[in-house]
N, CA, C and O of each residue as an XYZ file, in Angstrom:
548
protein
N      48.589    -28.196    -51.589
C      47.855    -27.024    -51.859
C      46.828    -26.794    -50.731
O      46.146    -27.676    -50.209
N      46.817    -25.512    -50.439
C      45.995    -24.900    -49.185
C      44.217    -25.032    -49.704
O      43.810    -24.940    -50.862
N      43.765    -25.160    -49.028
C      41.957    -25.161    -49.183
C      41.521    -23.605    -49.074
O      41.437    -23.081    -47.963
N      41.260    -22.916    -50.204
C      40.551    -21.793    -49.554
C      39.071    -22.254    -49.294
O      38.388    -22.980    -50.015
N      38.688    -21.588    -47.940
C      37.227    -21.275    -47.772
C      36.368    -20.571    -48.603
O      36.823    -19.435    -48.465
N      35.406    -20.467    -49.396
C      34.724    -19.696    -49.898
C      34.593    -18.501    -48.998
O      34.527    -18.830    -47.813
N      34.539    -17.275    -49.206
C      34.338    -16.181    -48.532
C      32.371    -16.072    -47.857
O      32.067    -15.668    -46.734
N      31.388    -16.546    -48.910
C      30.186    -16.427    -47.937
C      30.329    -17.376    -46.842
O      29.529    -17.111    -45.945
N      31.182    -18.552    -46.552
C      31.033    -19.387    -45.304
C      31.279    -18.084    -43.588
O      30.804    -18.072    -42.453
N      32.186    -17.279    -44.299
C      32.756    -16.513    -43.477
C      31.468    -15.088    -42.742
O      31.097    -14.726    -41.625
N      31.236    -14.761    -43.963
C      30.226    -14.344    -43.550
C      28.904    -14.635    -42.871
O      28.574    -14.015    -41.860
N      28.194    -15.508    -43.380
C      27.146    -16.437    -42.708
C      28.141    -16.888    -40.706
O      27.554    -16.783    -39.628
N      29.064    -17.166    -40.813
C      29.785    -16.925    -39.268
C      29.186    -16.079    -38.788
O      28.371    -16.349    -37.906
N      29.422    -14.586    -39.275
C      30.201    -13.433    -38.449
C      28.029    -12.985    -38.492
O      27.656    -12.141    -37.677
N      27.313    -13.408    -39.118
C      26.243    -12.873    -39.053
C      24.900    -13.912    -38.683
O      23.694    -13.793    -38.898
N      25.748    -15.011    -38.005
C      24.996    -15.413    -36.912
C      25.563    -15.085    -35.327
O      25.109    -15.280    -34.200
N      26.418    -14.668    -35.709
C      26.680    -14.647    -33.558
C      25.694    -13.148    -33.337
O      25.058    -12.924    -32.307
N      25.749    -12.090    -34.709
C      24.865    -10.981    -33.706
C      23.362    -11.797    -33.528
O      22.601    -11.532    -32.597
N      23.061    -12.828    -34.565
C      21.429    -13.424    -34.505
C      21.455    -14.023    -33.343
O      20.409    -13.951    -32.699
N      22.728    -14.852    -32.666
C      22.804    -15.253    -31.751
C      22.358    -14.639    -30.346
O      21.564    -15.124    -29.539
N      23.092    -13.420    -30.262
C      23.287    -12.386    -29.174
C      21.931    -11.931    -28.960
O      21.459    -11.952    -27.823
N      21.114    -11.429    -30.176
C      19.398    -11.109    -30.312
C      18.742    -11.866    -29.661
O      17.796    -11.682    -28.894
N      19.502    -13.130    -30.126
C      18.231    -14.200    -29.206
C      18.463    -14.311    -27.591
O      17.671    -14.362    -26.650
N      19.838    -14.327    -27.674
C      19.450    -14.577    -26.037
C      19.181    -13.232    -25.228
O      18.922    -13.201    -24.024
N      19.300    -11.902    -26.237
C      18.644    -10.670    -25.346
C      17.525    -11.060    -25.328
O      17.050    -10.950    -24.198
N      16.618    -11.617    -26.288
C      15.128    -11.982    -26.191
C      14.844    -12.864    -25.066
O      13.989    -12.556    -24.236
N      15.503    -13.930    -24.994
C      14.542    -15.230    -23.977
C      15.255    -14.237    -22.489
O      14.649    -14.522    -21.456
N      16.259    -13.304    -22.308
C      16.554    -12.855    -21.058
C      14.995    -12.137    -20.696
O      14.330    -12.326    -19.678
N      14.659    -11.267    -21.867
C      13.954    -10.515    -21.536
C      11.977    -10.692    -21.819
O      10.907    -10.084    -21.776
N      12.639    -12.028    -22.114
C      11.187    -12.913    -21.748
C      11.238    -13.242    -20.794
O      10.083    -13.376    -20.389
N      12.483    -13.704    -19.475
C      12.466    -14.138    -18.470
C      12.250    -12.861    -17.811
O      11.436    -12.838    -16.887
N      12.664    -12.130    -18.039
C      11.966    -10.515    -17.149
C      10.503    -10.217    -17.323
O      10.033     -9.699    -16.310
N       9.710    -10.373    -18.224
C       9.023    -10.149    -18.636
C       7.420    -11.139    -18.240
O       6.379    -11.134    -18.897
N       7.651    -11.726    -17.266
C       7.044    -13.175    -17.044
C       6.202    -12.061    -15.934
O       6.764    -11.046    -15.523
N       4.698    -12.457    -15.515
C       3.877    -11.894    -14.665
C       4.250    -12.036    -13.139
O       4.250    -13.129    -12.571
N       4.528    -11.002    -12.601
C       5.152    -10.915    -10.983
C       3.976    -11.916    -10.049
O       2.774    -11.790    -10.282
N       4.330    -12.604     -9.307
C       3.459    -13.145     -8.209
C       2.223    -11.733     -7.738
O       2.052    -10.515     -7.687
N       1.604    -13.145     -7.471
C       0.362    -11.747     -6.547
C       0.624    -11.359     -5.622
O       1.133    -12.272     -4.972
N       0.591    -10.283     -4.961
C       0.424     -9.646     -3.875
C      -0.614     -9.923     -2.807
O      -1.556     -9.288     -2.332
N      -0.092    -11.086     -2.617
C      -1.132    -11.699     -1.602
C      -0.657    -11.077     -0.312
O      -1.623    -10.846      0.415
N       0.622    -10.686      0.284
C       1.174    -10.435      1.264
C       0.156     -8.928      1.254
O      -0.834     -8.960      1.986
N       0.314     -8.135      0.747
C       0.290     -6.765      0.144
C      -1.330     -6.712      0.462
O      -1.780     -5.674      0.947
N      -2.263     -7.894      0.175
C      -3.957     -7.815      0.194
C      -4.337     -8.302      1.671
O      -5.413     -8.118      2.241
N      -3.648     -8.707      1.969
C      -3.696     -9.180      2.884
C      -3.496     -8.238      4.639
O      -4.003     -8.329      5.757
N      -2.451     -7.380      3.952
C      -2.234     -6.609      4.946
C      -3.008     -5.396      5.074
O      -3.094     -4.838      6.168
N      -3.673     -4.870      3.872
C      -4.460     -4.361      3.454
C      -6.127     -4.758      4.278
O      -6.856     -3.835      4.640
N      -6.435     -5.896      4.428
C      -7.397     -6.276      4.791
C      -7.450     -6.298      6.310
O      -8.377     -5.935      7.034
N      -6.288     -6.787      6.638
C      -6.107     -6.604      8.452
C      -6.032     -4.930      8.666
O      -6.676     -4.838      9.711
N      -5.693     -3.739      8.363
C      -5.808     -2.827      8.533
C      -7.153     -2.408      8.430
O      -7.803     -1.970      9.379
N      -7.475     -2.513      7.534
C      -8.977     -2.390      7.655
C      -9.792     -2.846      8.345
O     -10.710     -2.066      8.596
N      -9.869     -3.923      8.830
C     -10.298     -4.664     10.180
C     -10.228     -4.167     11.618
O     -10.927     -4.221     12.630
N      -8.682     -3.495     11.113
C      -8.718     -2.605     12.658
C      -9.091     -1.439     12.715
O      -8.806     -0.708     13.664
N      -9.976     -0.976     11.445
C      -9.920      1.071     11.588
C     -10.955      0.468     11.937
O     -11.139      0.784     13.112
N     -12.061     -0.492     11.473
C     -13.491     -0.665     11.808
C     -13.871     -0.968     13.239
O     -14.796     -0.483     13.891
N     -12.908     -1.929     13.620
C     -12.589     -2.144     15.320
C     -12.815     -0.726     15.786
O     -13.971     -0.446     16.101
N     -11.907      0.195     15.877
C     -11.004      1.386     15.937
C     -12.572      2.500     15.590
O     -12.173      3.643     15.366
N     -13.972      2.417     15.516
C     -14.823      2.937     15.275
C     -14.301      4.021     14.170
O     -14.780      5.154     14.128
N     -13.568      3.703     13.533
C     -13.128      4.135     12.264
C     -14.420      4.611     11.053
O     -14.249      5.555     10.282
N     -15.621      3.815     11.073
C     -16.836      4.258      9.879
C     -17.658      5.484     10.673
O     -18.479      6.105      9.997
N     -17.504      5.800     11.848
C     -17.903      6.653     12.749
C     -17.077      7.993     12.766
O     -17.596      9.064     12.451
N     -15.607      7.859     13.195
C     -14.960      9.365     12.510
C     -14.132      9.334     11.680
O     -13.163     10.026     11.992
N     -14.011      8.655     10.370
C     -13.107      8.890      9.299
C     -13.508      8.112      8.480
O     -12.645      7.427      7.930
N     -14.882      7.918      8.099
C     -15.722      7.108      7.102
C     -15.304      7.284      5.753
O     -15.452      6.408      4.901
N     -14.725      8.525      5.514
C     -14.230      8.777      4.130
C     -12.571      8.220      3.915
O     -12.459      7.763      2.777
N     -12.013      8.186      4.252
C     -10.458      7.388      4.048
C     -10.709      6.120      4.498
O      -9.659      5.539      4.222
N     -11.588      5.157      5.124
C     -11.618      4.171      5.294
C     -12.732      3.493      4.126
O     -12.539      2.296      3.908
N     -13.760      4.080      3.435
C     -14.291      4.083      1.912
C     -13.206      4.239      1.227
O     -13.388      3.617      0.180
N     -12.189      4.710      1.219
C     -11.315      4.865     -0.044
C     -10.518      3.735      0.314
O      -9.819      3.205     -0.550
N     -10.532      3.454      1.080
C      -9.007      2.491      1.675
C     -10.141      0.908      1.106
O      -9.451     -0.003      0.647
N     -11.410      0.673      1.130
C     -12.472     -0.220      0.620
C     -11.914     -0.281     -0.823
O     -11.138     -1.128     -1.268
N     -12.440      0.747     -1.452
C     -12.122      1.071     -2.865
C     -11.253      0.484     -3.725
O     -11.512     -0.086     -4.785
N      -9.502      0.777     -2.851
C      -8.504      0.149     -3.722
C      -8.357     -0.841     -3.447
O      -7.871     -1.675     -4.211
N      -8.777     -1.110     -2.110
C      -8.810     -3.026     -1.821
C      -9.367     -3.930     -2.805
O      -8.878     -4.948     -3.295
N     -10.960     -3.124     -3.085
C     -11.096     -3.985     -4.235
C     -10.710     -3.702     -5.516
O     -10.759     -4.671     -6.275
N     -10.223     -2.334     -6.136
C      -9.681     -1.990     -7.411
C      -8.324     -2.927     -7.044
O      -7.776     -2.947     -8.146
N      -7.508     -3.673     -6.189
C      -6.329     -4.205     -6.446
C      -7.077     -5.712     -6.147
O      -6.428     -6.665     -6.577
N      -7.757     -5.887     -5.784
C      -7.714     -7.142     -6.026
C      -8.803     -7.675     -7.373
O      -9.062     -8.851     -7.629
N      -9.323     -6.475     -8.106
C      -9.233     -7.316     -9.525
C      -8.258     -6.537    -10.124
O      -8.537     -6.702    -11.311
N      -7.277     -5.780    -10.093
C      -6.373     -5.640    -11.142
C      -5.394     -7.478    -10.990
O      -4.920     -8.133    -11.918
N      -5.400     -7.791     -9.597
C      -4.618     -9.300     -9.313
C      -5.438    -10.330    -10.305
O      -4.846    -11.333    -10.703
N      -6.932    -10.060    -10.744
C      -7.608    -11.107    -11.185
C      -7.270    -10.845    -12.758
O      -7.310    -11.862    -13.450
N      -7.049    -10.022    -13.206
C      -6.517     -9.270    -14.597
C      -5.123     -9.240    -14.958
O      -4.565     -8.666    -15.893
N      -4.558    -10.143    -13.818
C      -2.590    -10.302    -13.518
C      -2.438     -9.140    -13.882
O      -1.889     -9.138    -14.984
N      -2.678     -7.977    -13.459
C      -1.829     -6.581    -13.440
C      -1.654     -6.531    -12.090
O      -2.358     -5.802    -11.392
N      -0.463     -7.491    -11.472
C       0.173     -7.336    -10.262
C       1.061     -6.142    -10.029
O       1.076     -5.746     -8.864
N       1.460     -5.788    -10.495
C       2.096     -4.454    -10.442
C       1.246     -3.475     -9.806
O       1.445     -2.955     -8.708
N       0.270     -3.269    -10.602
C      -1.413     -2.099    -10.283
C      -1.509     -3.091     -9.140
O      -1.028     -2.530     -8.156
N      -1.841     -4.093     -8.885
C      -2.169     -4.411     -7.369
C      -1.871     -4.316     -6.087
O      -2.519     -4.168     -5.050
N      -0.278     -4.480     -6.489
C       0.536     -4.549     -5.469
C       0.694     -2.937     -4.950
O       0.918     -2.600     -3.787
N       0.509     -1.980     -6.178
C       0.644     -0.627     -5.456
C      -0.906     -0.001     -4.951
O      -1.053      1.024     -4.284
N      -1.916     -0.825     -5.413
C      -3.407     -0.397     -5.030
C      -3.490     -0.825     -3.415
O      -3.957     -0.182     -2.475
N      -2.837     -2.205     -3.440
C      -2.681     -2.388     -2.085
C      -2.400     -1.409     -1.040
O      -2.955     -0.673     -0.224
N      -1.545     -1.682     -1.367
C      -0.259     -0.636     -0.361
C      -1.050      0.640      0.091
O      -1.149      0.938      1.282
N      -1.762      1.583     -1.198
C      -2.041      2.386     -0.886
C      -3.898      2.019     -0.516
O      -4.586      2.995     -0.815
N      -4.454      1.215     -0.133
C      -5.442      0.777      0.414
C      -4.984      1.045      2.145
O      -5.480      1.944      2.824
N      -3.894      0.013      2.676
C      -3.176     -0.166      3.645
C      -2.945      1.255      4.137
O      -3.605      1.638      5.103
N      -2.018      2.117      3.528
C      -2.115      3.773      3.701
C      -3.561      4.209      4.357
O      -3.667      4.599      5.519
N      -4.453      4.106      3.604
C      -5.476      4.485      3.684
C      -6.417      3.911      4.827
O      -7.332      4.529      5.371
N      -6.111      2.924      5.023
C      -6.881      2.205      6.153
C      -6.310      2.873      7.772
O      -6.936      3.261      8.758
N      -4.690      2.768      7.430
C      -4.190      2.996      8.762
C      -4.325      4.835      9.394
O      -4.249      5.303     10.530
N      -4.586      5.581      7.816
C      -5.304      7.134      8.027
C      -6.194      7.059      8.655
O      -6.260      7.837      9.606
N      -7.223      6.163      8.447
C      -8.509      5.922      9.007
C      -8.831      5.649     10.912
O      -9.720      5.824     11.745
N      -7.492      5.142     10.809
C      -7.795      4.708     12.511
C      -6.744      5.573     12.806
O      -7.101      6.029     13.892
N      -5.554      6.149     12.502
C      -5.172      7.372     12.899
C      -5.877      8.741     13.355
O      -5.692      9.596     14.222
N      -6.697      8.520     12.412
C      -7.648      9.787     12.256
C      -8.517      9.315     13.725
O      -8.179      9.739     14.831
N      -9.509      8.509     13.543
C     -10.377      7.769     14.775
C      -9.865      8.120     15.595
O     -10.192      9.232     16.010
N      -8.516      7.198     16.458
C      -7.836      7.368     17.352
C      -7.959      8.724     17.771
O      -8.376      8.880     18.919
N      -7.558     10.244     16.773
C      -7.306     11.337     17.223
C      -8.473     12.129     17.848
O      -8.428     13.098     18.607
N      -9.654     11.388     17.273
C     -11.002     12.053     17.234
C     -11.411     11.961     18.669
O     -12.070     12.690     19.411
N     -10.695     10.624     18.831
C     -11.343     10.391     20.566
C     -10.442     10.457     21.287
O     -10.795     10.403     22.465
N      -9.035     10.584     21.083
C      -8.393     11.385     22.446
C      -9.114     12.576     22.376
O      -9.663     12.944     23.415
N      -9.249     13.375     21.196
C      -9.673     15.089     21.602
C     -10.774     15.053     22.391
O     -10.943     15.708     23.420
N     -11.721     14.070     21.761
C     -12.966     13.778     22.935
C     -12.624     13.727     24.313
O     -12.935     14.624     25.097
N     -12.076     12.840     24.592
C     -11.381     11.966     25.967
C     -10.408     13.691     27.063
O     -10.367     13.739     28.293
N      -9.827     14.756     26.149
C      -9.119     15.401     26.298
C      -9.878     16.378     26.541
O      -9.612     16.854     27.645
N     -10.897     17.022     25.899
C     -11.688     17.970     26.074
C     -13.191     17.614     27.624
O     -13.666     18.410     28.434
N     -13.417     16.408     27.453
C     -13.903     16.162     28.811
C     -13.101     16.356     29.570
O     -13.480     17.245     30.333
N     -11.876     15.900     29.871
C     -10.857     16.262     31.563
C     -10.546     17.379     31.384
O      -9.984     17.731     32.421
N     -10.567     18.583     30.347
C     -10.544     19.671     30.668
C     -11.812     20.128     31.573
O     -11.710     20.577     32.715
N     -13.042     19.930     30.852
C     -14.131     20.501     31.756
C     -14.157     20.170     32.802
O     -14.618     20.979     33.608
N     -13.572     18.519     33.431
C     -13.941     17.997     34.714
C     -12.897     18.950     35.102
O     -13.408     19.769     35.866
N     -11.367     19.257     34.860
C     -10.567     20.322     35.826
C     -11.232     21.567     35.990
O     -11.289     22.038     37.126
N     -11.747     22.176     35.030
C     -12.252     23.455     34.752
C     -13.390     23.284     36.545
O     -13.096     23.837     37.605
N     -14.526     22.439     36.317
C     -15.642     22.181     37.012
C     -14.521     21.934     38.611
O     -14.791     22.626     39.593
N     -13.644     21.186     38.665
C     -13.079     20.817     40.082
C     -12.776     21.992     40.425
O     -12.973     22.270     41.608
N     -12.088     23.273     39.334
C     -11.134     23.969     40.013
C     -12.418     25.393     40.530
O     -12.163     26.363     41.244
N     -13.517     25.107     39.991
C     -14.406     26.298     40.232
C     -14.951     26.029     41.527
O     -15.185     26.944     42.316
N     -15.239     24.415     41.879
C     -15.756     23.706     42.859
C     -14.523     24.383     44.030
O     -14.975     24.739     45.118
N     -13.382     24.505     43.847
C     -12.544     24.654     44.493
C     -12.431     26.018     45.201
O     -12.408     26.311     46.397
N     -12.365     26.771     44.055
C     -12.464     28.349     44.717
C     -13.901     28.683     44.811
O     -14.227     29.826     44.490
N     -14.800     27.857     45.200
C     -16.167     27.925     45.667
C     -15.835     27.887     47.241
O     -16.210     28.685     48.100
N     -15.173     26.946     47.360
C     -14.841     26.050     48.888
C     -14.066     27.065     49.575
O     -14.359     27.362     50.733
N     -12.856     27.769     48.812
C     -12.307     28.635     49.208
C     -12.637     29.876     49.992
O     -12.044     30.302     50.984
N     -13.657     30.370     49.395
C     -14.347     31.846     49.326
C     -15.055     31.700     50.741
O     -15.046     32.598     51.583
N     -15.652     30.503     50.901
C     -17.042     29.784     51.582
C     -15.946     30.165     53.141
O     -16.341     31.161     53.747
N     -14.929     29.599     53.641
C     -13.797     29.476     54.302
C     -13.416     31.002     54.817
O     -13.801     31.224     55.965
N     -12.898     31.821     54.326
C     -12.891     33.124     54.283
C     -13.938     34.051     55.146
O     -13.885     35.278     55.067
């Protein structure tokens, strides 16, 4: 004579593999879910940019994007102290943005400087010139 199984054994089966499946969506998505490294690369680069707009007389012509580019440096590096690496890593970045506006900007301020003097010195040579000219005549 054959053994029947009771029919709840069968069930209790079929209604642990979905408990099964739950769980390991869970510990996957606890392993996703784990706090990203800091953005040390990210603060870091952030900080050398800034180093160079200030080099770059950067607090002199673009004091305001190089204050803001201050700002998120330090708004990301306590969101890093609050492990909201995520908020850090993009406060960074856009610190870095902001720093390298800063000496972009600088840079432009003093070629125009640098550019607008050798105009006058041509302007001044070329008057000096048809001074010399006239004088000749």
């Amino acid at each position: 004579m054959t053994r029947q199984l009771p029919r709840f054994h069968f069930y209790k089966r079929v209604s642990l593999l979905p408990t099964a499946a739950l769980m390991a969506g869970l510990l996957v998505l606890a392993g996703c879910a784990t706090t990203p490294p800091a953005p040390e690369q990210a603060l870091q680069a952030a900080e050398i940019a800034i180093g160079n707009a200030e080099r770059n007389r950067a607090p002199e012509f673009a004091a305001p994007e190089l204050i803001e580019a201050r700002a998120k440096l330090t708004a990301a590096r306590n969101a890093a102290r609050n492990e909201q690496m995520v908020q850090a890593k993009r406060l960074a970045e856009q610190s870095l943005a902001d720093a390298e506006l800063a000496s972009a900007k600088a840079d432009f301020v003093q070629a125009s400087a640098i550019n607008d003097e050798m105009k006058k010195s041509i302007d001044a040579m070329q008057q000096e010139m048809q001074r010399n000219q006239g004088a000749r005549r």
